[in-house]
Structure formats: structure tokens, C-alpha cells
C-alpha positions as CSV (number, residue, x, y, z in Angstrom):
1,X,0.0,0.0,0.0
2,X,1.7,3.1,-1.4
3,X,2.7,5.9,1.6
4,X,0.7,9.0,2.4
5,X,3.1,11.8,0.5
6,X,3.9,14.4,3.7
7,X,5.0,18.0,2.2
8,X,8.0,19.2,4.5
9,X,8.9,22.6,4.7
10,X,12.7,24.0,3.7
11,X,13.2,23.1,7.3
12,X,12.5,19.5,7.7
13,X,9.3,19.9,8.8
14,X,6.0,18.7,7.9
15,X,3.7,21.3,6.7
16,X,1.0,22.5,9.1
17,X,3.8,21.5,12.0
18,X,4.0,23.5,15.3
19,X,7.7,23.5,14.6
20,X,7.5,24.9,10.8
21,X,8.9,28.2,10.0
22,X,6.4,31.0,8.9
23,X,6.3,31.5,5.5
24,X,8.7,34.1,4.2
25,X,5.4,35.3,1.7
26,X,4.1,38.4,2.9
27,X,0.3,38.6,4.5
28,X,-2.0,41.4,2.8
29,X,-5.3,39.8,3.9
30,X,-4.7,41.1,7.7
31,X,-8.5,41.9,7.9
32,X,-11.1,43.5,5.2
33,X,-10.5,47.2,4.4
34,X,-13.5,49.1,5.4
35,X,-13.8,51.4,2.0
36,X,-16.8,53.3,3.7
37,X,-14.5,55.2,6.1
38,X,-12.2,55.5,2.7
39,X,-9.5,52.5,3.7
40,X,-7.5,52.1,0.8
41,X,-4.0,51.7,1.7
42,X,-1.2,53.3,-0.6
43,X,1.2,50.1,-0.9
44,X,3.3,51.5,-3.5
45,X,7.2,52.3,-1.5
46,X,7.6,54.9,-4.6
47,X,4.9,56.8,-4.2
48,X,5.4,57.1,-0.6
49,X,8.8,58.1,-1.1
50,X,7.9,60.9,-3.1
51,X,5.2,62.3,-0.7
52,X,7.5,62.8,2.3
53,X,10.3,64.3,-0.5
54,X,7.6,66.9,-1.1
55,X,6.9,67.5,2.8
56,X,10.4,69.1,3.0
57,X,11.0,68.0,6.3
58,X,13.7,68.6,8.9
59,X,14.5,66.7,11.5
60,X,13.4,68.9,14.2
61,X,9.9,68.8,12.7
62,X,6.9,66.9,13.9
63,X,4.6,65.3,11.6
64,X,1.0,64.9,12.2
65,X,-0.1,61.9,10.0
66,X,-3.9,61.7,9.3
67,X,-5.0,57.5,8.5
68,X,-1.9,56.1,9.1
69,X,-3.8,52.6,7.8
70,X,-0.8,49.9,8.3
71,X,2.1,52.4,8.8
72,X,4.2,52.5,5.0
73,X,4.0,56.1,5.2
74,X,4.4,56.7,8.2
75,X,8.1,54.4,9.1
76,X,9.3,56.8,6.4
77,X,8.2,59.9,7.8
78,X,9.9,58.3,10.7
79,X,13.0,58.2,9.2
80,X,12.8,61.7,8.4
81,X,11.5,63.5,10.8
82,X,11.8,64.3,14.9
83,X,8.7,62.8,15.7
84,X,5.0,61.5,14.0
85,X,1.6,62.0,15.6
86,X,-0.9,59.5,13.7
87,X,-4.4,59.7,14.3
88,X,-6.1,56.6,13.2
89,X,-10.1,56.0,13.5
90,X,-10.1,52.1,12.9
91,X,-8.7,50.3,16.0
92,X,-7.2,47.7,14.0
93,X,-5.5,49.5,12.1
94,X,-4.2,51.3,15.3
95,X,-3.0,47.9,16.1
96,X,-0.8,47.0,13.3
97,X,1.4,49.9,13.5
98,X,1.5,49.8,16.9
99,X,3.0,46.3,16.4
100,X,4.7,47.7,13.2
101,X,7.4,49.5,15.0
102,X,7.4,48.3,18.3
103,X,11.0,46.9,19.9
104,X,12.1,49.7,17.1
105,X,14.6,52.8,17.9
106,X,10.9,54.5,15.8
107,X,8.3,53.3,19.0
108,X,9.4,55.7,21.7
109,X,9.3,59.0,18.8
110,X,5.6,57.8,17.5
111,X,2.6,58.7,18.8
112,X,-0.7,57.3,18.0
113,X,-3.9,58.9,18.5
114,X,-7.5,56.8,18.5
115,X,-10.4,58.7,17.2
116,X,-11.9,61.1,14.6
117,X,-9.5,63.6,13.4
118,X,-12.4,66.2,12.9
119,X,-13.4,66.1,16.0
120,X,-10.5,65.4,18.1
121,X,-8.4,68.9,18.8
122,X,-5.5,69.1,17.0
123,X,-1.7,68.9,18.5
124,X,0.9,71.1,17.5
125,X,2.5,70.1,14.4
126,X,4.7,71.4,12.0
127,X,3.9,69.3,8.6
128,X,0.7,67.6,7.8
129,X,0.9,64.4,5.9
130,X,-2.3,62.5,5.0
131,X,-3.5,59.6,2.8
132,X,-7.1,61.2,3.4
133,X,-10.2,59.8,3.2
134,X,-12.0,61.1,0.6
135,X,-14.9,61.5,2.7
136,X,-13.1,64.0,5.1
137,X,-11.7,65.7,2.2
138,X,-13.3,69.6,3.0
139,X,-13.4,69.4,6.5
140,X,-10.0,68.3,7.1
141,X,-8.5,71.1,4.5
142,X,-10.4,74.0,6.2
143,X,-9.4,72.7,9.8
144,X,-6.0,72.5,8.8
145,X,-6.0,75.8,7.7
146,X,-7.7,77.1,10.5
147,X,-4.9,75.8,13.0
148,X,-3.1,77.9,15.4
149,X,-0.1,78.2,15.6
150,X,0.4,78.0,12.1
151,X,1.6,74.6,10.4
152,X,4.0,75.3,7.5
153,X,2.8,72.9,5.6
154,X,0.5,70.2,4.4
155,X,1.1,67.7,1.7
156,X,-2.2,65.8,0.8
157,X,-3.9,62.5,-1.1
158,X,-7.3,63.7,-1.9
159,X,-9.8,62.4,-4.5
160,X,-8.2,64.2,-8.3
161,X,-11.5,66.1,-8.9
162,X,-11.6,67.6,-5.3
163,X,-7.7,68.0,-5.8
164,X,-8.4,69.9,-8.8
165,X,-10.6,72.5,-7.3
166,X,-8.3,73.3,-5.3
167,X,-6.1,75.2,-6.8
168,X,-8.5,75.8,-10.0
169,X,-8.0,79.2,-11.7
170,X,-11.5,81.7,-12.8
171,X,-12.7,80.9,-16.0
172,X,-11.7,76.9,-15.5
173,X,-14.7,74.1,-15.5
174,X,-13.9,73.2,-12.0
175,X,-13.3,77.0,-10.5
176,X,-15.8,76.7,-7.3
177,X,-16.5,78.7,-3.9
178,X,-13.8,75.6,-2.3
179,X,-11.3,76.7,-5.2
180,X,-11.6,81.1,-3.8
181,X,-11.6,80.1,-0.1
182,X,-9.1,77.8,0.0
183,X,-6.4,80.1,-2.1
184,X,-7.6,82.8,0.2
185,X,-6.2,81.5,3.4
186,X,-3.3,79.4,1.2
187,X,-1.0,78.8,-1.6
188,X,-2.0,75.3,-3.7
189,X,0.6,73.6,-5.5
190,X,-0.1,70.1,-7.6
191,X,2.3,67.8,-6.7
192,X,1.5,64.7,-8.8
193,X,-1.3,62.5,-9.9
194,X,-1.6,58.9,-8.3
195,X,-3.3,55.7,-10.0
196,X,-5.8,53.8,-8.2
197,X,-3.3,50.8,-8.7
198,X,-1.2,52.3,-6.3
199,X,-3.8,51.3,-3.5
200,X,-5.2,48.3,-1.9
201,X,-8.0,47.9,-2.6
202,X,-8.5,50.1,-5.3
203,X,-10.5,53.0,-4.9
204,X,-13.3,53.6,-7.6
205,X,-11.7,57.5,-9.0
206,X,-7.7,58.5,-9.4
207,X,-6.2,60.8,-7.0
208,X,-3.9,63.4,-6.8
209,X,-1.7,64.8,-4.2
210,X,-1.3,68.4,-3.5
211,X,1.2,70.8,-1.4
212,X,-1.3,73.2,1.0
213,X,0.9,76.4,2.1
214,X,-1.0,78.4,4.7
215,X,-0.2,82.0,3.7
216,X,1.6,84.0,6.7
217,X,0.3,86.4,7.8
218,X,-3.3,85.0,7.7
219,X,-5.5,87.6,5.7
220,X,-7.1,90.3,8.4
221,X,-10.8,89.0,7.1
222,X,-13.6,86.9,8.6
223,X,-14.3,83.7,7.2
224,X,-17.9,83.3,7.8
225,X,-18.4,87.5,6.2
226,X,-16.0,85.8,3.1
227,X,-17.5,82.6,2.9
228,X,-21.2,83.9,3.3
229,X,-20.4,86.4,-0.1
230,X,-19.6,83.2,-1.8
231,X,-22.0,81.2,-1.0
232,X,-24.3,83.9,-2.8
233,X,-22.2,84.3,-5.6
234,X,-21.8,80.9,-6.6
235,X,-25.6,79.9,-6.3
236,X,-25.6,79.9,-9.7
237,X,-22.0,80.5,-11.2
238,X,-22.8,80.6,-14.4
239,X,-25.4,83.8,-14.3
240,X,-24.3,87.1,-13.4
241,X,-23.7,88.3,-9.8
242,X,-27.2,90.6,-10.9
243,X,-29.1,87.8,-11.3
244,X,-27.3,86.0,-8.1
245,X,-27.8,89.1,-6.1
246,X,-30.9,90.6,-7.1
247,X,-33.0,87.9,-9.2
248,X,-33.2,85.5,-6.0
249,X,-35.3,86.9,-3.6
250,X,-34.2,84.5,-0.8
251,X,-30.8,86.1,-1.3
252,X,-32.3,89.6,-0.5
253,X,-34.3,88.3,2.2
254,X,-31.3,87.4,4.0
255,X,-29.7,90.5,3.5
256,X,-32.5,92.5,4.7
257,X,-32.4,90.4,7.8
258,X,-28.6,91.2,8.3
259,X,-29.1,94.8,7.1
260,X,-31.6,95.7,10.4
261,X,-29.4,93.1,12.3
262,X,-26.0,95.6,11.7
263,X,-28.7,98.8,12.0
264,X,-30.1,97.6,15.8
265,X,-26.2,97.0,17.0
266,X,-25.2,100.2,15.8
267,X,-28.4,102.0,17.1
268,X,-29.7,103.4,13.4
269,X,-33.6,103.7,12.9
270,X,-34.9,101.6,10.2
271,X,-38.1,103.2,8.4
272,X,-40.7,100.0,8.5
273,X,-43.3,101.5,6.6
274,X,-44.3,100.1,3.3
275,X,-42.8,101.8,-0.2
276,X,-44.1,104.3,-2.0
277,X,-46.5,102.8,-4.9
278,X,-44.0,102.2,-7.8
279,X,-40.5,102.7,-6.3
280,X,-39.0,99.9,-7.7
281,X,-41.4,97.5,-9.0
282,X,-40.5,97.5,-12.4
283,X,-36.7,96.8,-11.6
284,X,-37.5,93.8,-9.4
285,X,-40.1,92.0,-11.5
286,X,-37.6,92.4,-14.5
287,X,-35.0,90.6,-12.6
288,X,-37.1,88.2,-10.9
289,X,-38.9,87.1,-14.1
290,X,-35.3,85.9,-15.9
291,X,-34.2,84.5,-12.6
292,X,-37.6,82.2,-12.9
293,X,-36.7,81.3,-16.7
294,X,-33.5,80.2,-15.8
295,X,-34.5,77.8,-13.1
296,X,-34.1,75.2,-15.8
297,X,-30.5,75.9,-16.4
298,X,-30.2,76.0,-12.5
299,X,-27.4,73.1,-12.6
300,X,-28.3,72.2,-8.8
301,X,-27.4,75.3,-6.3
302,X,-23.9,76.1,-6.3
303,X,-21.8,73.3,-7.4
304,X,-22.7,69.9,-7.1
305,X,-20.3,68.6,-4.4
306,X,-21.1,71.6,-1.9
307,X,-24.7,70.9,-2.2
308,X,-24.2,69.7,1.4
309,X,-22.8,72.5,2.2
310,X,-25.7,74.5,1.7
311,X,-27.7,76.6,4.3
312,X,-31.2,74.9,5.5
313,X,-32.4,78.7,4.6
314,X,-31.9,78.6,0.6
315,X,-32.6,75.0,0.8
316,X,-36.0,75.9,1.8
317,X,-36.3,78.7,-0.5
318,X,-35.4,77.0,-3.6
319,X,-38.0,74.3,-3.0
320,X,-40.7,76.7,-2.4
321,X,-39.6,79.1,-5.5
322,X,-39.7,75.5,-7.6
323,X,-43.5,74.8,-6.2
324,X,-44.6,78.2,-7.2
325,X,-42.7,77.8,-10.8
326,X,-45.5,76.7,-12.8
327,X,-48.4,78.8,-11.1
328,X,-49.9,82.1,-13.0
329,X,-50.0,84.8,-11.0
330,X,-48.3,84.2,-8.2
331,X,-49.3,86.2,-4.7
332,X,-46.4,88.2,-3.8
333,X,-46.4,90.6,-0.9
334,X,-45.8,94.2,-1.1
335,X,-42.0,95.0,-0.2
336,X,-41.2,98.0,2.2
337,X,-39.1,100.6,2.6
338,X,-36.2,98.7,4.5
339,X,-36.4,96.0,0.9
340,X,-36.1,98.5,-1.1
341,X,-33.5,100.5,0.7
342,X,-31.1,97.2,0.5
343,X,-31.7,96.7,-2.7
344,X,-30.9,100.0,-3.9
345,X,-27.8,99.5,-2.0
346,X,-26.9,96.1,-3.5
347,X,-28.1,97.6,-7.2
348,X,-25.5,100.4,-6.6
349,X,-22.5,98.1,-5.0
350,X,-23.1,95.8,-8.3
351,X,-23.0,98.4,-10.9
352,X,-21.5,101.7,-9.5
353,X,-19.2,101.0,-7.2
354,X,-17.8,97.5,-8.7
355,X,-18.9,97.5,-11.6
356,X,-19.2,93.5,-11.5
357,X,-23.2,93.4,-11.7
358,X,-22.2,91.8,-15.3
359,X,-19.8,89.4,-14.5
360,X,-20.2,85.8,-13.7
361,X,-19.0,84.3,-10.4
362,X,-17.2,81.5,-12.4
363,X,-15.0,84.6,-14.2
364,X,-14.2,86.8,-11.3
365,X,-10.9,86.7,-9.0
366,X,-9.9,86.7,-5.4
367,X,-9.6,90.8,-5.7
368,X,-13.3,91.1,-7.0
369,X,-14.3,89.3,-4.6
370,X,-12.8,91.4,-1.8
371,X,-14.2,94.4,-3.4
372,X,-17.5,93.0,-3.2
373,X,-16.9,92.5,0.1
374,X,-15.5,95.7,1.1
375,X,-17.8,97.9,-0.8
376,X,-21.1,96.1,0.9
377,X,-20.1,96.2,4.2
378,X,-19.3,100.1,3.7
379,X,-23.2,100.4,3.1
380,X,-23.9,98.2,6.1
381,X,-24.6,94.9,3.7
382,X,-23.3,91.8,5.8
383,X,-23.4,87.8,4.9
384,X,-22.7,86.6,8.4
């Protein structure tokens, strides 16, 4: 009777033996990625390589490493710099790379944080190096820029559309409110783009990584002033700031509402009385009645991935506005003085002062913008 064949192992052993040597083939199954958190580990040693060359670090600096994952950025990063703060969401992962370099000279200068990085307060850091989920993408840029002191840097793995915006120029497809605010507070640089090869697993869409540089000083302007002017003026960025301004009457309503706001803290009497018959009828309905013919062009408020973004108010409005589309004769109440006062203000701002009331959101520049600014809040117009 022939002999059960036993396969032995390089060292003598049989296979499946307590005493067999671990195979020398290396393990990527450790557990399933979770891709709805955005695990998808970079597992090219090239690409990694190049990302801390682009940190420019020293070796006084410390890195804060957002989604470590397994750790093969982060024992590079390592090598480079003083010390690495990672802060990792998923506990297992936490584990591996706590396992990764421990009994290493690397254990005792990294230190690993367990939580959400947008919500957890941030540490001092010098550099920011991330591999970022793509879901996090917005948050984590404007928190990062937001950071006091600060950081010099941050060199990022984001999504290549959202990458894009970033440091897209006026006039470009992808030009947005993200692309003005971020290259308001920062200079964007395109560092190189990344295959979806590069990562296990794959992610569905390419990626890119950029270089963030926080300008220094910061600007001497309010975010939530700037970033509530741009919110208006890219409602629709492809109609002019007339019809962003002036055609949507949920606009106006909001800036009648800020316009007693700013009159009541600065003790100025606002006449509530309704307008005199005519004073400014004709104007409005003009505008209004193009802003309702265009609803159809209305490619989703604002751009499509800051829908989210969006204010509960305008929300609201839009839906309303879109009820009332398709009705004849729609009841519309009688304006008063304080409406007509801001929008004689706004009319003036748009196509006296600025001269912009023509242009289109997508076309105009940082330094329109801030003369947008400046000139409404000189007339007591405010977007915060």
C-alpha cells in the first residue's frame, strides 16, 4: 500500500507543524478594508517616497499623519522626521502599526492617537501628511488651515476632482466657492497625480496629491463674512452676480435680515413703513422674471459637491420658488421701505461701485471678490 506523500517545509518539517517556519510570503489579507470610512491603503514604497520628498521636512519637525492605515508612510516619515503624531479612527488598524514598530529605535518618537481627526483637537505640528479619506476631504483642509499656531505645511492624497478644485483658476470648469476660499487663506501647489493601482483595494476614481501652504500672515478678514459672499455668488455661477444678487429673492431676504441686524447693533432707525407705490417694482419684477426662466439651467445650487454645504435657509427657499414655478400669477407681498432701501444698495454696489453686476462668479478673481466685500459692508450689507 503506497505511503501518504507528507509535504515538508525548507526546514524539515512537515507542513502544518508547530515547529515549521512561517512563511517568508508576505500577508496582505490582515482583515477587510473598510472602503466606507475610505481605507484604501497606498502600498506603493515609490509613491510614498515621493510624498514625504515633497513634505520638505527637517528633523526637528513633527509630523501629524492623518489615516496612518498599516504604517508605510508613516516608518518613512519616521526616518525623516523628529517625531509623528498619527491619528487613526479604525482600532485595527491602530493595532498594526503599533506592532509595526514596536522593539524599534521608531516606537518611543511615534505617537498614536484613536479617534476622529475632525473632531478630536489638533496637536501642535509642523507638517501635515495624509492619505485622506476622501470623505473628510473639505473638513480636514479647512481645519487645517484654520490651526493655530500655524503649520508650514501640508502635503495631501485627496480624491483628483476635489484636488483639482483646489487650486482651479477663474474661468476653469472646475473654478468653485472651495477653489476662492481655500487660495484665500493658502497657496496650492499640484504635486502629482496617483493611480488607483497604487492602493489596496483600489479606490473607484484617481487621486492626486497636493502641497497646501498656509499664507503667513493669515488675511485680516472673517471667514464666515467671506465665505457667506460666496455662497451667494456661486448659487448659480454661471449667471451674473445681478441675477445671483438681485434675481433670487431668498438672497435679498437674507440680506434684509442682516441689514436691520448691523442697523439695531449700531443703534440706526430703520423706516418700516411700506414703499411708495411704484418705487422699484419694475426693476424687481424684470429681474425676478429671468431669474424664474433660468430655473431650468439651474445646474443644482452652487456646485454639485457643496450641495451639502448649503444653508437649510436657501434649501428651503429653492424648493418653495420651484413649487410656485409653474403657477400664473403668483401672490407676492408688497415690499417696504427697508427691501427697497437694501436693494438699492446692493443695485448700486453691483453696478456703481464694482462695476461687476455683469460678471459671472465663475470669471471673477480673489480681488473682485474682496471688493464685493468691502464695498457692501461700507453700506452696512453683511453675509454673516
Amino acid at each position: 500500500m503506497p505511503k501518504a506523500s507528507s509535504k515538508k517545509s525548507s526546514n524539515g518539517a512537515a507542513k502544518g507543524s508547530p515547529y515549521a517556519l512561517p512563511s517568508s510570503k508576505p500577508t496582505h489579507n490582515i482583515f477587510k478594508m473598510n472602503t466606507d470610512i475610505g481605507q484604501h491603503i497606498l502600498k506603493n514604497p515609490g509613491v510614498a517616497t515621493a510624498i514625504v520628498d515633497k513634505a520638505l521636512l527637517k528633523q526637528s519637525d513633527t509630523v501629524l499623519e492623518v489615516g496612518p492605515g498599516t504604517g508605510n508612510l508613516t516608518v518613512k516619515l519616521l526616518e525623516k522626521a523628529k517625531r509623528v503624531i498619527a491619528i487613526e479612527q479604525d482600532p485595527r488598524m491602530a493595532a498594526e502599526l503599533t506592532k509595526r514598530v514596536q522593539g524599534t529605535a521608531m516606537q518611543a518618537r511615534l505617537e498614536l492617537l484613536l479617534g476622529d481627526v475632525i473632531k478630536l483637537p489638533l496637536p501642535y505640528f509642523d507638517v501635515c501628511v495624509s492619505n485622506t479619506p476622501y470623505q473628510i476631504s473639505s473638513p480636514l483642509t479647512f481645519k487645517l488651515l484654520a490651526t493655530q499656531p500655524v503649520p508650514r505645511a501640508a502635503v495631501l492624497m485627496l480624491q483628483r476632482e476635489f484636488a483639482m478644485r483646489l487650486f482651479a483658476k477663474p474661468g476653469e470648469k472646475l473654478y468653485s466657492r472651495l477653489s476662492v476660499n481655500v487660495q484665500m487663506w493658502a497657496k496650492v501647489e499640484h504635486v502629482m497625480k496617483v493611480g488607483r493601482k497604487n492602493f489596496s483595494p483600489p479606490p473607484l476614481v484617481e487621486s492626486s496629491v497636493v502641497r497646501v501652504v498656509p499664507k503667513v500672515p493669515r488675511p485680516k478678514i472673517g471667514y464666515e463674512e467671506w465665505d457667506g459672499l460666496l455662497r451667494v455668488c456661486f448659487v448659480r455661477k454661471n449667471k451674473t452676480l445681478r441675477a445671483d444678487f438681485l434675481g433670487t429673492s431668498s438672497v435679498m431676504d437674507m440680506l434684509e435680515a442682516n441689514y436691520r441686524t448691523w442697523c439695531a447693533q449700531n443703534d440706526i432707525p430703520v423706516d418700516d413703513g411700506p414703499a411708495e407705490d411704484g418705487v422699484g417694482e419694475g426693476v424687481e419684477m424684470e429681474v425676478e422674471v429671468d431669474a424664474v426662466e433660468d430655473e431650468d439651467e439651474w445646474e443644482g445650487i452652487m456646485d454639485v459637491d457643496e450641495e451639502d454645504d448649503l444653508p437649510d435657509f436657501f434649501k428651503e427657499e429653492r424648493d418653495k420658488q420651484m413649487k410656485q414655478k409653474n403657477k400664473s400669477n403668483p401672490q407676492r407681498k408688497k415690499r417696504g421701505k427697508v427691501a427697497e432701501l437694501v436693494r438699492e444698495k446692493v443695485r448700486r454696489v453691483l453696478e456703481d461701485e464694482t462695476q461687476l453686476a455683469d460678471k459671472r462668479a465663475r470669471m471673477c478673481d480673489e480681488g473682485d471678490f474682496l471688493k464685493l466685500l468691502y464695498e457692501f459692508n461700507q453700506v452696512g450689507i453683511h453675509f454673516s
